[in-house]
C-alpha positions as CSV (number, residue, x, y, z in Angstrom):
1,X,134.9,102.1,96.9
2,X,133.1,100.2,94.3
3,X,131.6,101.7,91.2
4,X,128.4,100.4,90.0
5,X,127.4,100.2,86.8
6,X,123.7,98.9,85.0
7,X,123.9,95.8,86.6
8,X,121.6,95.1,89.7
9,X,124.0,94.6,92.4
10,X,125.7,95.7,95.7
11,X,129.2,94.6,97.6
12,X,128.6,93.2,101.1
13,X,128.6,95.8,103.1
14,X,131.6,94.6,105.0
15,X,133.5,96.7,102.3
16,X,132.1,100.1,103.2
17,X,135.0,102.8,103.7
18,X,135.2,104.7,107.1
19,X,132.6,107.6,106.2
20,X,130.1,104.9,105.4
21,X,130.2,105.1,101.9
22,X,130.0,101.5,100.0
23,X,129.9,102.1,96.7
24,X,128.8,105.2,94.0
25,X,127.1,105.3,90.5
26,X,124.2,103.0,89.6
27,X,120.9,104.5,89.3
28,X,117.4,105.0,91.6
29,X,114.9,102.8,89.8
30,X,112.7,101.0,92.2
31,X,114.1,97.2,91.8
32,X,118.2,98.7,92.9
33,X,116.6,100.7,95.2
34,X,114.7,97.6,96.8
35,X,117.4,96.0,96.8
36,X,119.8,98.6,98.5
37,X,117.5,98.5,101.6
38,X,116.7,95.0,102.0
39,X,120.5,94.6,102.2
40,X,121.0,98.0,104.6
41,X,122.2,100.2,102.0
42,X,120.2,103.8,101.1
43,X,121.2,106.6,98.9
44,X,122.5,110.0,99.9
45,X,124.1,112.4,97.3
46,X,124.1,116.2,96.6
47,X,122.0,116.6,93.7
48,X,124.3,117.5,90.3
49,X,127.0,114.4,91.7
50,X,126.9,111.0,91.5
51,X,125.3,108.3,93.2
52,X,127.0,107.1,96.7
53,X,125.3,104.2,98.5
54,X,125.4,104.3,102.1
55,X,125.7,102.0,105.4
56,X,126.9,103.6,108.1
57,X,129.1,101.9,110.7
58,X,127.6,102.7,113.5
59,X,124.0,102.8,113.0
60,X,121.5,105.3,114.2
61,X,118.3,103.5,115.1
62,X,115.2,103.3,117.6
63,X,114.4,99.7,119.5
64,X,110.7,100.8,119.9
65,X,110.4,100.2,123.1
66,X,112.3,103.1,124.2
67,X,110.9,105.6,122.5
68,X,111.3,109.0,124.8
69,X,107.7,110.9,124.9
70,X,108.3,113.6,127.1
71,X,104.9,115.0,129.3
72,X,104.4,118.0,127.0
73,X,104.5,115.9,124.0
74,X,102.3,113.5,125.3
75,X,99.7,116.1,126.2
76,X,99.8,117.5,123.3
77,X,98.8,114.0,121.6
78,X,96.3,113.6,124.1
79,X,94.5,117.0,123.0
80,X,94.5,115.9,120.0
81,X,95.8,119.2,118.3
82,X,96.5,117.5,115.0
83,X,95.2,115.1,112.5
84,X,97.5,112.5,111.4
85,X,97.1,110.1,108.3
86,X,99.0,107.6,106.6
87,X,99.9,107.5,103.0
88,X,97.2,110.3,102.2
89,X,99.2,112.6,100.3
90,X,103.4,111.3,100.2
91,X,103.9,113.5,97.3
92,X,103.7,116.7,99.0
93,X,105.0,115.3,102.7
94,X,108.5,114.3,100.4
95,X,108.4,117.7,98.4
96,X,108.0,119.6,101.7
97,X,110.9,117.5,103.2
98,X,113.0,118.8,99.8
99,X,112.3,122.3,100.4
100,X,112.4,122.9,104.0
101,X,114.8,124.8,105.2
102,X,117.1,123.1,107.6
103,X,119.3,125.1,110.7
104,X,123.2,124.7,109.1
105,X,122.2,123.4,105.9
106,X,122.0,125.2,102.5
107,X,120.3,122.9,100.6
108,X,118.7,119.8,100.3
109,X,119.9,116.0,99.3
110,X,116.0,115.3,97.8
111,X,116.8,116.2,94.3
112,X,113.6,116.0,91.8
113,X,115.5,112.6,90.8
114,X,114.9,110.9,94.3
115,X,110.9,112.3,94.7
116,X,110.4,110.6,91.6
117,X,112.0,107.3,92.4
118,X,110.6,107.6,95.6
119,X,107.1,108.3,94.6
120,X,107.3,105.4,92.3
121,X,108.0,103.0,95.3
122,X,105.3,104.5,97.2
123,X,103.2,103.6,94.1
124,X,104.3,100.1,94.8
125,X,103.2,100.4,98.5
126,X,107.0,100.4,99.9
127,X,108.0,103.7,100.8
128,X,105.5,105.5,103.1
129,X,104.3,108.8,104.4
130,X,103.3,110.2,108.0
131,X,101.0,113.3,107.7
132,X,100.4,115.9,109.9
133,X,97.5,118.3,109.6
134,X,96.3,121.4,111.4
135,X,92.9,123.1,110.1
136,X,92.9,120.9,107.4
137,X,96.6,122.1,106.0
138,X,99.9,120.0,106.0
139,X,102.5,121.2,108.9
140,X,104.3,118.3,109.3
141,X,105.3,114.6,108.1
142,X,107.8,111.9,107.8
143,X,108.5,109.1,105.0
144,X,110.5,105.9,104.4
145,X,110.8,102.5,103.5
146,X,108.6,99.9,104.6
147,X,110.3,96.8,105.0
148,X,107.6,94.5,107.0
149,X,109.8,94.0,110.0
150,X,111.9,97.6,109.9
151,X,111.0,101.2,108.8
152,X,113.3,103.1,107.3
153,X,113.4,106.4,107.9
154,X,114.3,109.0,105.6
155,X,113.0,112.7,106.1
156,X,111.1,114.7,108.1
157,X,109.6,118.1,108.0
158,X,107.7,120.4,110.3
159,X,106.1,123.4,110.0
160,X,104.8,124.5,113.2
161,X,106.4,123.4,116.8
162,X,106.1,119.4,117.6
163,X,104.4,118.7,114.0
164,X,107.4,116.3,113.3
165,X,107.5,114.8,117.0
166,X,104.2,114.1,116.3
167,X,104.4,112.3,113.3
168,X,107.5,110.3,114.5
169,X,105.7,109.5,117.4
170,X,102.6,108.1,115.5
171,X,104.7,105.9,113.2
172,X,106.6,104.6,116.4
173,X,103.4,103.6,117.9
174,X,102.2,101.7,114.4
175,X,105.3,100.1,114.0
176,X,104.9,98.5,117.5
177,X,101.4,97.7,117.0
178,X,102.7,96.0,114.0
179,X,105.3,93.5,115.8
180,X,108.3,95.6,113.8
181,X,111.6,95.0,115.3
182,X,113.1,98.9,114.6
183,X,113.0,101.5,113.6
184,X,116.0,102.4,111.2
185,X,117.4,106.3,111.6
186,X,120.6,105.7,109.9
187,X,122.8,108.1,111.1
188,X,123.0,110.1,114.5
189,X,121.2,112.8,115.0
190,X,120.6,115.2,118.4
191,X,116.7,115.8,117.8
192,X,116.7,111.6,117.1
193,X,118.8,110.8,120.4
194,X,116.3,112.9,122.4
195,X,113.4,110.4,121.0
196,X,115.1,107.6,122.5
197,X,117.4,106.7,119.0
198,X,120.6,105.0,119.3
199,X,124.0,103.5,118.1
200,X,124.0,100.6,117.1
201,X,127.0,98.2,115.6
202,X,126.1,97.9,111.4
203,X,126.4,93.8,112.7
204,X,123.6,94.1,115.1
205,X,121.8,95.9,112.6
206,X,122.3,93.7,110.1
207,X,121.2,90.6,112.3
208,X,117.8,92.9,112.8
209,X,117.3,93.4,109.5
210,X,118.0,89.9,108.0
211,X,116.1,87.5,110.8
């Protein structure tokens, strides 16, 4: 494992161990953290430890394509039972992501640390929200890092039944309107497989990323 220090830099990620992890320390301003993604790398740490730097061998991801909408979804989309916007409010979609509370999980990874650095990306129009509305109040959103030619994914949150679906379904659909080659999920997840997510080799995923 490598240990980073001020300097603006990442191994190849050839050198990850087998949980994934590449390297730890460094910090989350915007220019490492740019850099981290371009190259498939994203923070994940427990807030109080250091910083570990992530890519996952394999990789969770969604081709576009096969995005799974199943026939209640879909007519619930078609009714038109929420509003959905883009980048209208990402402060609250990520602090709502933070303080969800999550089936098996006591606590969150989204320290106040990581809204901050992320809110300053989405200042810079990289990292992106997904929002999900009901009578005018948020139940639901996603947000990540725009790449141009891959999302990647980072959070979700839902308040009412479907409100995440919803919103992951909506991004899918700009994404492909928008000639992106994936969607990146990182690691697997059962709610993610039953979209249509899969597997893939951190080699394929790198090819993706890097053409």
């Amino acid at each position: 494992m490598y240990y980073i220090d001020k300097d603006l830099y990442f191994p190849p990620v050839s050198e990850t161990d087998e949980e994934g992890i590449l390297a730890v320390g460094g910090d989350l301003n915007p220019e490492r953290l740019k850099l981290a993604y371009s190259n498939g790398i994203f923070p994940w740490f427990n807030e109080g430890e250091p910083i570990l730097w992530w890519s996952p061998d394999p990789r969770m991801v969604l081709f576009l394509d096969e995005l799974i909408v199943s026939k209640s979804m879909r007519n619930i989309l078609n009714r038109k039972m929420f509003k959905i916007t883009f980048n209208q409010n990402f402060a609250e979609v990520i602090s709502n992501c933070q303080n969800i509370k999550r089936e098996g999980q006591d606590g969150t990874w989204i320290s106040n640390e990581m809204i901050d650095a992320y809110c300053d990306l989405h200042a810079q129009g990289i990292a992106k929200s997904v929002e999900v509305w009901q009578d005018e109040v948020l139940v639901g959103g996603l947000y990540g890092i725009d790449l141009g030619n891959v999302f990647c994914g980072e959070s979700m949150f839902s308040k009412v039944s479907n409100a995440s679906k919803a919103a992951f379904i909506t991004l899918v659909n700009y994404l492909r309107e928008g000639n992106y080659k994936l969607l990146d999920c990182q690691v697997y997840n059962p709610h993610l497989e039953s979209l249509g997510c899969r597997e893939i080799d951190r080699d394929e995923f790198m090819s993706i990323l890097k053409s």
